[in-house]
C-alpha positions in Angstrom: 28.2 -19.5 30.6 27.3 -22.9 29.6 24.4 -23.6 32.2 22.6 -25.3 29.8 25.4 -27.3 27.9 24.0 -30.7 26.1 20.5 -29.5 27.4 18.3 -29.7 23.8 15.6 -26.8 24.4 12.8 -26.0 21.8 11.6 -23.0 21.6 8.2 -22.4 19.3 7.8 -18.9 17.5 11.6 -18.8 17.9 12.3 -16.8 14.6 11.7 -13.9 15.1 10.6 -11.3 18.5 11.0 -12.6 22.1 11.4 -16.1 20.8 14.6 -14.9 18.6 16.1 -13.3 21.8 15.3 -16.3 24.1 17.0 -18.4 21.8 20.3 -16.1 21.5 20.6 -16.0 25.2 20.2 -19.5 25.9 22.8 -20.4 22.7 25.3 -18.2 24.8 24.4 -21.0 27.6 25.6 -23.7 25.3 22.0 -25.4 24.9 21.2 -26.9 21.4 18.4 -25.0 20.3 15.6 -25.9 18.1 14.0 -23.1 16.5 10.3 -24.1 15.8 8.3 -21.6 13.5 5.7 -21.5 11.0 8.1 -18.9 9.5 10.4 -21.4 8.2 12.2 -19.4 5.7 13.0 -16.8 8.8 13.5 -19.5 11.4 16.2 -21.4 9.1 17.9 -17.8 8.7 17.8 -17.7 12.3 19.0 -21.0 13.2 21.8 -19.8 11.1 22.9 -17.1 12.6 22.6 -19.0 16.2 23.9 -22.5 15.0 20.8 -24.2 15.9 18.0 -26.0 13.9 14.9 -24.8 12.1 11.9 -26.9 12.0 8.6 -26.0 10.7 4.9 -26.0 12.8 1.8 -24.9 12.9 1.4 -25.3 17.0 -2.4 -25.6 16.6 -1.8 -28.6 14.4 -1.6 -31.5 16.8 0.0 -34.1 14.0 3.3 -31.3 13.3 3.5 -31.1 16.9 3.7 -34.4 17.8 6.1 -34.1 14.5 7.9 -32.0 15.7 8.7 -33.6 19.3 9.4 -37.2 17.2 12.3 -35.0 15.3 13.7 -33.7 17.8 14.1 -36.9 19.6 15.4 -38.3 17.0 17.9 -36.0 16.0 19.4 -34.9 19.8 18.0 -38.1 21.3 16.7 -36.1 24.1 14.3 -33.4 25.0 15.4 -31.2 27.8 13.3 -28.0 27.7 10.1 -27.5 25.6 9.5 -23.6 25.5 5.8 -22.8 24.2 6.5 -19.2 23.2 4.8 -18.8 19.8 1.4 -16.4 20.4 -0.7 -14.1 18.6 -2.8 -10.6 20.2 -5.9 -9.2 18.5 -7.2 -6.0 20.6 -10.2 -5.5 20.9 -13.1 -4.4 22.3 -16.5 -6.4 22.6 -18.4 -4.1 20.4 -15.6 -4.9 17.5 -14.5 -8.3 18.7 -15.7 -10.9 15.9 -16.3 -15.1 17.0 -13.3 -15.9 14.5 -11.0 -13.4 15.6 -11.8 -15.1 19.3 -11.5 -18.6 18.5 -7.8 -17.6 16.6 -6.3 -16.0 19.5 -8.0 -18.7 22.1 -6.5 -21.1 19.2 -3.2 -20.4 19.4 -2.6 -18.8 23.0 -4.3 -21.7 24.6 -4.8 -25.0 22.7 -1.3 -25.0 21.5 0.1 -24.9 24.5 -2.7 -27.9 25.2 -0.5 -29.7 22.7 2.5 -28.8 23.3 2.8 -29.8 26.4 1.0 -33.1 25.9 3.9 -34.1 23.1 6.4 -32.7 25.3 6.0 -34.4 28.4 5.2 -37.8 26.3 9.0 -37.7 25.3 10.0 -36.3 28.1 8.2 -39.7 30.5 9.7 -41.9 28.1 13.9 -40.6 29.0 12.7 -40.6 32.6 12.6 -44.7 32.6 15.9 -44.9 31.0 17.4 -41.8 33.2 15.8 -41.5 36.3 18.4 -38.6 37.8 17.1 -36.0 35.1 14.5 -33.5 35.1 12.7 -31.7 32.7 10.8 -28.2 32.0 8.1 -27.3 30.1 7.6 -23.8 29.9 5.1 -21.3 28.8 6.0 -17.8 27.7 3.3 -15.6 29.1 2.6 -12.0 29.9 1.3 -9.5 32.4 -2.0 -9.9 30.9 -2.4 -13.4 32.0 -2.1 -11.9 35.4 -4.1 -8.6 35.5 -7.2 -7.9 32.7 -6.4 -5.9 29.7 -8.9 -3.1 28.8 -9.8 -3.8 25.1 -7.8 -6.9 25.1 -9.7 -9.6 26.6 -9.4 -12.2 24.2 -5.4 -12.6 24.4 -6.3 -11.9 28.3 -8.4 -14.1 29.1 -6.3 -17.2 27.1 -3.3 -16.3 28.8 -5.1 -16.5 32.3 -6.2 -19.4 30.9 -2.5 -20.8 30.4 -2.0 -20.0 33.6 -4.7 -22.5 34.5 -3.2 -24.9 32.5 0.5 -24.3 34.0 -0.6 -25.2 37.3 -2.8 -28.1 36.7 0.4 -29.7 34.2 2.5 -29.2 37.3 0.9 -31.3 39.4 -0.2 -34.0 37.3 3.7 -34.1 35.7 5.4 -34.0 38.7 5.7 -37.4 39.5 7.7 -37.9 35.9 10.8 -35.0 37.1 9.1 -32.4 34.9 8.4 -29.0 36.0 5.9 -26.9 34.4 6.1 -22.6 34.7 5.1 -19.4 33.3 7.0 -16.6 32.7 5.0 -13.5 32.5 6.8 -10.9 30.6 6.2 -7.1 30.5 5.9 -5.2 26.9 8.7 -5.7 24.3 8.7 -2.9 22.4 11.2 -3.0 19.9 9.9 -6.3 18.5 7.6 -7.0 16.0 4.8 -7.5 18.1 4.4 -4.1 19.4 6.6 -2.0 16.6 5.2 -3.6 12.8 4.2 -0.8 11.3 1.2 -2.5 9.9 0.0 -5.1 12.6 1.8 -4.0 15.6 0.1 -3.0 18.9 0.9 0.4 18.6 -0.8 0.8 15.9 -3.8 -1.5 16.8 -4.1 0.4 20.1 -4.2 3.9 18.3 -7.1 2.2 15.8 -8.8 0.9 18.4 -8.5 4.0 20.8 -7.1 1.8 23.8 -4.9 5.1 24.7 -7.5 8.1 25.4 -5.8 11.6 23.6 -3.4 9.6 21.5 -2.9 11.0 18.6 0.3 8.9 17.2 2.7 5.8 17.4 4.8 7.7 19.5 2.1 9.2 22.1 0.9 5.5 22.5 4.6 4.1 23.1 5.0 6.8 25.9 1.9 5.8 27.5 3.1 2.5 28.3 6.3 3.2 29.0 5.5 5.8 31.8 3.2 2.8 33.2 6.2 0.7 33.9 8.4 1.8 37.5 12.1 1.2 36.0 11.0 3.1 32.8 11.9 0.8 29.5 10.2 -2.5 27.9 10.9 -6.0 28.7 13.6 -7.4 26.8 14.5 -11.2 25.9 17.5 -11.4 28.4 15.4 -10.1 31.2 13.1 -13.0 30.2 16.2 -15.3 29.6 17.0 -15.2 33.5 13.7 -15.9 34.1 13.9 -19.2 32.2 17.2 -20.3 33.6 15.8 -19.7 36.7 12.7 -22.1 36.3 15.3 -24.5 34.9 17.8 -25.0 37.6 15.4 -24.2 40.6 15.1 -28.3 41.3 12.1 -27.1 43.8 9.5 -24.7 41.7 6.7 -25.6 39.6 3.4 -24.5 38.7 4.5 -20.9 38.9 3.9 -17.4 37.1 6.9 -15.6 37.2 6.3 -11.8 36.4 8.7 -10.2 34.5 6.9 -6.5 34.1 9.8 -3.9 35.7 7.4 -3.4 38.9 4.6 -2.7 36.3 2.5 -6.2 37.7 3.2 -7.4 40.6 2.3 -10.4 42.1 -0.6 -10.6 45.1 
């Protein structure tokens, strides 16, 4: 407990999903957490509930970004940990895929986390000079797909391989300035919104779109995937949690991928 204590961390697409349960583990770890959503009405519930702060971004908009970064400095007076979480997934396949639907994903996937980490590590330079002992993380919330194709879901695919490109070429350039740059590359959550919205949620997109030969429901989709995975369950937010923890207080690891699958991906 309290591995993180006076450590200000912002997480983005914190309201609700894996960035709700990031932000509930690392609160247990005594961090002030900022919980950055274009939700706000759900974020400020959840900041609530965890005793944190709710501020409102559109992470493709590089102004509220930037905004964002300036209010956090100025309300914490530091930046510890800048956790690029917030993402979106389309499937589909080529045949179906349309330009917009592309660009969004690639959008918000990739370019934010463009932005992110430029604001970030701007704030995070600037405490360097006046605290030279400290270090810093930026870190991107991934997923097996940025490290192993996804059949029918190239587009979040390829822009998370494309973070991955983006983690490692950060890492090096930011070094210099004590700030470490990973990914962690979670397996499926499937009890959050992501996967289970009845509406919009994978399962259902992946029964639309026939990702899952023979599936006729929710429920035969939801067993596919979890008989792909060796330990048998989903990801869930404290598995990622130690992930993060780990990329925080391991003084000598950057420009990683850290899978966090259950066996399902494994790293070669």
């Amino acid at each position: 407990m309290n591995r993180l204590e006076n450590k200000t961390v912002v997480i983005t697409g914190a309201a609700q999903g894996f960035g709700e349960g990031i932000a509930r583990c690392l609160v247990k770890e005594g961090a002030n957490v900022v919980i950055a959503d274009l939700n706000y009405e759900l974020a400020q519930k959840t900041a609530a509930e965890l005793g944190g702060w709710a501020y409102a971004v559109d992470v493709t908009d590089d102004e509220r970004v930037k905004s964002l970064v300036d209010a956090v400095m100025e309300r914490y007076g530091r930046l510890d940990v800048f956790i690029s979480n917030a993402g979106i997934l389309k499937a589909g396949g080529l045949d179906e895929m349309t330009l917009e639907t592309f660009e969004l994903v690639t959008k918000v996937n990739y370019t934010a986390f463009f932005l992110c980490a430029k604001h970030a590590s701007a704030a995070m330079k600037r405490q360097k000079e006046a605290h030279p002992e400290r270090t810093f993380d930026i870190i991107e919330i991934n997923s097996k797909s940025g490290l192993e194709g996804s059949n029918k879901n190239f587009a979040y695919a390829g822009s998370k391989f494309g973070g991955i490109g983006l983690v490692q070429s950060f890492a090096k350039e930011l070094v210099e300035y004590g700030i470490k740059v990973n990914a962690v590359c979670p397996g499926n959550f499937f009890e959050g919104p992501l996967w289970s919205d009845p509406e919009r949620g994978l399962f259902v997109q992946y029964l639309n779109t026939g990702k899952v030969p023979g599936a006729a429901s929710i429920a035969d989709v939801k067993r596919h995937y979890e008989s792909k995975v060796p330990m048998n369950r989903g990801c869930a937010p404290p598995d990622v949690a130690k992930a993060i923890l780990y990329c925080i207080e391991q003084e000598y690891e950057t420009g990683q991928a850290i899978p966090v699958t259950g066996g399902q991906t494994m790293l070669r």
